[in-house]
PDB file with SEQRES, HELIX, SHEET and CRYST1 records, atoms N, CA, C and O in Angstrom:
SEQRES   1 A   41  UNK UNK UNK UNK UNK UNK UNK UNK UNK UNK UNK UNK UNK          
SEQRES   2 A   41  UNK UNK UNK UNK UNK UNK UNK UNK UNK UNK UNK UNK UNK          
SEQRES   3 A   41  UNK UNK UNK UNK UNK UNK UNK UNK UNK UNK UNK UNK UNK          
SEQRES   4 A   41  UNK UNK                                                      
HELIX    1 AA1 UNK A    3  UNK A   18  1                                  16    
HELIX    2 AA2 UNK A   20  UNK A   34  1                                  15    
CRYST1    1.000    1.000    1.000  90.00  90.00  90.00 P 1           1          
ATOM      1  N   UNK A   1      17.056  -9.487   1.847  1.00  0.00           N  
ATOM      2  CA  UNK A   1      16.116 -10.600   1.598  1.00  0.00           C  
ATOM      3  C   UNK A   1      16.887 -11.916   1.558  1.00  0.00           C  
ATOM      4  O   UNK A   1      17.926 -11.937   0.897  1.00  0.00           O  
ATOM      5  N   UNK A   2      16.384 -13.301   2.363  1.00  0.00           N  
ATOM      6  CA  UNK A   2      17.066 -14.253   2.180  1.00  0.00           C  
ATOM      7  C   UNK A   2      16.481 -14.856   1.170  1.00  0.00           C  
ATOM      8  O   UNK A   2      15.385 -14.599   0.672  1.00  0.00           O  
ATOM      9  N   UNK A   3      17.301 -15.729   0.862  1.00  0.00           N  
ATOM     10  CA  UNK A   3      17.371 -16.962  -0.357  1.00  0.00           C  
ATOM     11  C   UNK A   3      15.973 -17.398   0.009  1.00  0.00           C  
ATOM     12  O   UNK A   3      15.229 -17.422  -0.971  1.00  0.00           O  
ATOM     13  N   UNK A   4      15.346 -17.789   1.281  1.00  0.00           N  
ATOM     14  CA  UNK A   4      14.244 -18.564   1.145  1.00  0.00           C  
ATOM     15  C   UNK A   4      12.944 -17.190   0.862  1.00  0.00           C  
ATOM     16  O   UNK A   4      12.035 -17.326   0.043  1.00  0.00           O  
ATOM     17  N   UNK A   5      13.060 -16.417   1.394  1.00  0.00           N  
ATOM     18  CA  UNK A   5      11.937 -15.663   0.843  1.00  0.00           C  
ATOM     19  C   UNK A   5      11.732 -15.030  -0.488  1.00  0.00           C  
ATOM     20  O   UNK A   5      10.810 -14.383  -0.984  1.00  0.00           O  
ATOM     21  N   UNK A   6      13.130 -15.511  -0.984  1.00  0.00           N  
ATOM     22  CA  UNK A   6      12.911 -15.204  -2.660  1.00  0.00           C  
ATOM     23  C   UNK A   6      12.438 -16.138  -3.256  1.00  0.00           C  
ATOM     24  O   UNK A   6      12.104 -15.977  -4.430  1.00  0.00           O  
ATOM     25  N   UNK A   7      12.246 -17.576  -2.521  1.00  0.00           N  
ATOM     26  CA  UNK A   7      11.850 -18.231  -3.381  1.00  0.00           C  
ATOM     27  C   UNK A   7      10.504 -18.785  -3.238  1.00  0.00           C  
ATOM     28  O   UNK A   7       9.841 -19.532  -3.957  1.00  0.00           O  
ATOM     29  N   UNK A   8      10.285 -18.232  -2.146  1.00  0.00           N  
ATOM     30  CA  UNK A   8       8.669 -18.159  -1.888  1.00  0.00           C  
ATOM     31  C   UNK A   8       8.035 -17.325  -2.974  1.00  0.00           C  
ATOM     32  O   UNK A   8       7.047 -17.730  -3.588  1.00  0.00           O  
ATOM     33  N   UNK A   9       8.696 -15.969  -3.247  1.00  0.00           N  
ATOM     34  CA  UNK A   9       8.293 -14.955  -3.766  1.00  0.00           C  
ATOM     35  C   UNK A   9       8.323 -15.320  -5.486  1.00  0.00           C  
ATOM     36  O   UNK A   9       7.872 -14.534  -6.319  1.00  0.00           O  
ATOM     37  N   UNK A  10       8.855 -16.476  -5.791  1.00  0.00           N  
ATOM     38  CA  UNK A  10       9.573 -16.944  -7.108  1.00  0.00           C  
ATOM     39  C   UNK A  10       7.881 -17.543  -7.116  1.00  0.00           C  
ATOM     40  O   UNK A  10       6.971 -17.167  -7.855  1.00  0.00           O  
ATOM     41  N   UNK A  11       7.842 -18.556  -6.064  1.00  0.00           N  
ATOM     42  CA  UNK A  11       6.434 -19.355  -5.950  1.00  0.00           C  
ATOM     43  C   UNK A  11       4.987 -19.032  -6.338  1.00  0.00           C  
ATOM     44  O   UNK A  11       4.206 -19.440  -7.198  1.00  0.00           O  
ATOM     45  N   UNK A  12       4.947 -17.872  -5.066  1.00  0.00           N  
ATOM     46  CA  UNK A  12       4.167 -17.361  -5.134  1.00  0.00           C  
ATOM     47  C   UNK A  12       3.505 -16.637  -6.985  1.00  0.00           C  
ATOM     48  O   UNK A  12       2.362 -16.753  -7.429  1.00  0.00           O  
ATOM     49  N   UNK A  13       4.719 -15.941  -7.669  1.00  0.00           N  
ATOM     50  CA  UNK A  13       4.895 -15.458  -8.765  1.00  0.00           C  
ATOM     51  C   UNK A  13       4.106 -16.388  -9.975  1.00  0.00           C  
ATOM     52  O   UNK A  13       3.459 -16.046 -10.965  1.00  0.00           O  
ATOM     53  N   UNK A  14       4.443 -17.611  -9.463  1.00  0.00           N  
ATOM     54  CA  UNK A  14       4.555 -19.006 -10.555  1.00  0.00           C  
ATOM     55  C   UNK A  14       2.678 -19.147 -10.278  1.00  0.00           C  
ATOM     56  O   UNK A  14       1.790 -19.324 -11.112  1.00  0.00           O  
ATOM     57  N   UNK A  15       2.602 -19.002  -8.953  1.00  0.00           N  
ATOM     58  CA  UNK A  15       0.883 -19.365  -9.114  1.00  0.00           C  
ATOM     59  C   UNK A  15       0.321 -18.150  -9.772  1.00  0.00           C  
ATOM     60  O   UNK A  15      -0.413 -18.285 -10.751  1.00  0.00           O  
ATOM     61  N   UNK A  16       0.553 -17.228  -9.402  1.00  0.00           N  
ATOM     62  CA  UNK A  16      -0.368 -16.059  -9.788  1.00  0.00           C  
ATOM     63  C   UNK A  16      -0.284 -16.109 -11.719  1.00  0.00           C  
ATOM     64  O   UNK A  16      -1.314 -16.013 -12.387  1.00  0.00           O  
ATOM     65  N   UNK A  17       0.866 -16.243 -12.247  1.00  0.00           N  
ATOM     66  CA  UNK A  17       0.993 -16.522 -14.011  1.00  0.00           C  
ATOM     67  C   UNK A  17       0.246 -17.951 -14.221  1.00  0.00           C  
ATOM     68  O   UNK A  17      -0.443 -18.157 -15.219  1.00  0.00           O  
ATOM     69  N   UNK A  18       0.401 -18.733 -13.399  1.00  0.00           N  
ATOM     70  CA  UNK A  18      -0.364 -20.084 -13.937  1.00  0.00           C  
ATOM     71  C   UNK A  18      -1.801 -19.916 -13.897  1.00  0.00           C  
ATOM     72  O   UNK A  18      -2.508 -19.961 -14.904  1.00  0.00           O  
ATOM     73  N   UNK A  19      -2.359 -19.660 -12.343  1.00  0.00           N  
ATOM     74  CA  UNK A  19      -3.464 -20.035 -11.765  1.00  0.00           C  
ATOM     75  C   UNK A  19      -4.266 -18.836 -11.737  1.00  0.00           C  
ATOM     76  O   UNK A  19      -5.048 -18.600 -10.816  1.00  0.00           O  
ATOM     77  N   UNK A  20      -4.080 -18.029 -12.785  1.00  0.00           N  
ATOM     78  CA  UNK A  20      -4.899 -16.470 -12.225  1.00  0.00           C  
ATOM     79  C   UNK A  20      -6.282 -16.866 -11.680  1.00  0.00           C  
ATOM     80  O   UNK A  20      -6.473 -16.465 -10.532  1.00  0.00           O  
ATOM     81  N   UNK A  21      -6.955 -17.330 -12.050  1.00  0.00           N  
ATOM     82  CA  UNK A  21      -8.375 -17.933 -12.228  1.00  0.00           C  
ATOM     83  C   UNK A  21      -8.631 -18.414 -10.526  1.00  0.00           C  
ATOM     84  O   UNK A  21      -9.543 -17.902  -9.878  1.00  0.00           O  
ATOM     85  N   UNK A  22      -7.923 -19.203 -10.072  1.00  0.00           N  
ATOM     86  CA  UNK A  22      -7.998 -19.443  -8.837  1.00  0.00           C  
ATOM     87  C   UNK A  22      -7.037 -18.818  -7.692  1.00  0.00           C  
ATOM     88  O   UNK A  22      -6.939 -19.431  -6.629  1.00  0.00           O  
ATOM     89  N   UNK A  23      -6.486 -17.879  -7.845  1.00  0.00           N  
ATOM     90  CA  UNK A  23      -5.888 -16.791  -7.475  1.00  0.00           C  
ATOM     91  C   UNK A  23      -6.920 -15.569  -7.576  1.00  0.00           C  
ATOM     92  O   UNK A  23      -6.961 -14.790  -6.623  1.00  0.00           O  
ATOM     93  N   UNK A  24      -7.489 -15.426  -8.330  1.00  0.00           N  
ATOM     94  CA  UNK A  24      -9.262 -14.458  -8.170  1.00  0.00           C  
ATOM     95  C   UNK A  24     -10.052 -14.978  -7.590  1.00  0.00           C  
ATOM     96  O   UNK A  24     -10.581 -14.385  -6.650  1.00  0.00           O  
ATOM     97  N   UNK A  25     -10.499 -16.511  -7.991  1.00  0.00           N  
ATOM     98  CA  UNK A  25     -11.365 -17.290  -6.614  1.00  0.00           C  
ATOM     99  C   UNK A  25     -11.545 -16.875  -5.012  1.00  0.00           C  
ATOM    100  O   UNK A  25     -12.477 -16.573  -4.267  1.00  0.00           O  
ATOM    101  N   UNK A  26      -9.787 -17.074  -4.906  1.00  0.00           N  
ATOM    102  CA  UNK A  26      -9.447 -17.254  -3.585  1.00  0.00           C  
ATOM    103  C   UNK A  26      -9.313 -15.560  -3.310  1.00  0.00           C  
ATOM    104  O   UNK A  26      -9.603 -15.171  -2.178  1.00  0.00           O  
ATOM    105  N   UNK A  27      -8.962 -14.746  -4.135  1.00  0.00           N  
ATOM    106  CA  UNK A  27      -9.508 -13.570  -3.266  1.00  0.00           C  
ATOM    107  C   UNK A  27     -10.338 -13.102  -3.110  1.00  0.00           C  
ATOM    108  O   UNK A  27     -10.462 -12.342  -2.150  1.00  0.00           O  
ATOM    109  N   UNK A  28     -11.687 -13.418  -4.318  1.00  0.00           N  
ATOM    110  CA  UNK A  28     -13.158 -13.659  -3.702  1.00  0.00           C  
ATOM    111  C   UNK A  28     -13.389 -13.532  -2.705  1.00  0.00           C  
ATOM    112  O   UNK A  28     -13.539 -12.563  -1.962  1.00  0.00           O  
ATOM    113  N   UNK A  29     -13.476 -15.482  -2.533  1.00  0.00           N  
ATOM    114  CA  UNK A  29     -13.510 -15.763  -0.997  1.00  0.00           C  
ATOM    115  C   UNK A  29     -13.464 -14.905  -0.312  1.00  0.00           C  
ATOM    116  O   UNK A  29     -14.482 -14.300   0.022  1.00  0.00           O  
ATOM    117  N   UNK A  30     -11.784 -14.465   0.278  1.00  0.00           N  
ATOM    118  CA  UNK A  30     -11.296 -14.433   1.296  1.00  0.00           C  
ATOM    119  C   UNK A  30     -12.123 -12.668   1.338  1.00  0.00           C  
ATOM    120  O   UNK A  30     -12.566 -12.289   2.422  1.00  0.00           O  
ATOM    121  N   UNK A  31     -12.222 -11.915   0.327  1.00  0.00           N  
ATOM    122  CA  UNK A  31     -12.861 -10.117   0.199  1.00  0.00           C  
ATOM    123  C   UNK A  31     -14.446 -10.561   0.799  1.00  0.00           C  
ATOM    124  O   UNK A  31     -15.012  -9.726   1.504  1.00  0.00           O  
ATOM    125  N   UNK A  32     -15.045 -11.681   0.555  1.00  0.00           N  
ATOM    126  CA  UNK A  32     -16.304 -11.633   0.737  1.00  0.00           C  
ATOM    127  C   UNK A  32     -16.881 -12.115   2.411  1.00  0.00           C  
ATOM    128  O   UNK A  32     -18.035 -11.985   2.820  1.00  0.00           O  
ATOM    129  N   UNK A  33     -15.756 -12.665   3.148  1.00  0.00           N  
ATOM    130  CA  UNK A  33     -15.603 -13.128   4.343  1.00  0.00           C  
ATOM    131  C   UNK A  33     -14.964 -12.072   5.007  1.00  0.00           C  
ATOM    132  O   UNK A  33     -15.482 -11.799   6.090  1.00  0.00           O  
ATOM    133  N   UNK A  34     -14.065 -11.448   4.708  1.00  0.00           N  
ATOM    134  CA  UNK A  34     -13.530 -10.466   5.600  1.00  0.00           C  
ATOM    135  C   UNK A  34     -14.381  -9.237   5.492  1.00  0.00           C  
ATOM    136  O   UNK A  34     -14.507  -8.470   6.447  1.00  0.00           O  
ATOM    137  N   UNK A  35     -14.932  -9.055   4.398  1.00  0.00           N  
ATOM    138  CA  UNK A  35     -15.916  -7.684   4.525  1.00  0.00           C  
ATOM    139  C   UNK A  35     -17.713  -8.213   4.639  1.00  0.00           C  
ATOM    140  O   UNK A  35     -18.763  -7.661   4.311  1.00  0.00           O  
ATOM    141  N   UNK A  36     -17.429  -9.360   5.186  1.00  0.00           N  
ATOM    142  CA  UNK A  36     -19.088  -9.630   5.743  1.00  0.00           C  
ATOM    143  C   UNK A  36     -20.692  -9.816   4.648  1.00  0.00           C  
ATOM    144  O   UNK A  36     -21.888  -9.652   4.888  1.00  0.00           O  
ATOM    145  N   UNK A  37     -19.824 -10.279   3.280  1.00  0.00           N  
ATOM    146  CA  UNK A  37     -20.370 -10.828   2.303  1.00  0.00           C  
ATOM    147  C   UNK A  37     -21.095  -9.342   1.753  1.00  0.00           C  
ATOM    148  O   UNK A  37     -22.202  -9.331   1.213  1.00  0.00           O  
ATOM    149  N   UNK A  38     -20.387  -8.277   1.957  1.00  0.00           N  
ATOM    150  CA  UNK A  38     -21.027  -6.787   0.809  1.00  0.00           C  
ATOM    151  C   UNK A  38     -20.815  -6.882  -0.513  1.00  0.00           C  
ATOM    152  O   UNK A  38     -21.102  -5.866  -1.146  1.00  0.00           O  
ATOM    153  N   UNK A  39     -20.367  -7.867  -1.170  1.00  0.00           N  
ATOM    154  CA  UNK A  39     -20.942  -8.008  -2.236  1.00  0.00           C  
ATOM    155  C   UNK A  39     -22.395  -8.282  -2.900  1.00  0.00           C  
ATOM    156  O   UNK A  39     -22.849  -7.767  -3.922  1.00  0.00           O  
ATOM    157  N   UNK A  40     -22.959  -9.167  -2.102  1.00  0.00           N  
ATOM    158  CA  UNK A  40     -23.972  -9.627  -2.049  1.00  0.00           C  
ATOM    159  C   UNK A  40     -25.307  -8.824  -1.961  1.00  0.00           C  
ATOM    160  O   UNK A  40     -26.369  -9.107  -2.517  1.00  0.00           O  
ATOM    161  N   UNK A  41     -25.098  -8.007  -1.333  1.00  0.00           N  
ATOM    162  CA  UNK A  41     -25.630  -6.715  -0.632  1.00  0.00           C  
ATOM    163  C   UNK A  41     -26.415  -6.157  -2.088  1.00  0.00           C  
ATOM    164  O   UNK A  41     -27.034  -5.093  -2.086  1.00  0.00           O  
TER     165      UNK A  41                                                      
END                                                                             
C-alpha cells in the first residue's frame, strides 16, 4: 500500500467517525438509485 492510499484511507476513516449521519444519507441515496428506488416499494 502506498503512502497516498493510506491516507485516503486515514480520510476516508475521519468522515465516516465525524459524519456518520451523512455517510448514511449518501448511502441512501446512492442504495435507492442503484436498486431502482425498492425501498419505496
Amino acid at each position: 500500500m502506498t503512502s497516498s492510499e493510506q491516507m485516503v484511507l486515514n480520510y476516508q476513516m475521519k468522515l465516516l467517525l465525524s459524519e456518520p449521519l451523512a455517510v448514511f444519507l449518501n448511502l441512501l441515496i446512492v442504495g435507492i438509485s442503484g436498486n431502482g428506488g425498492y425501498v419505496g416499494r
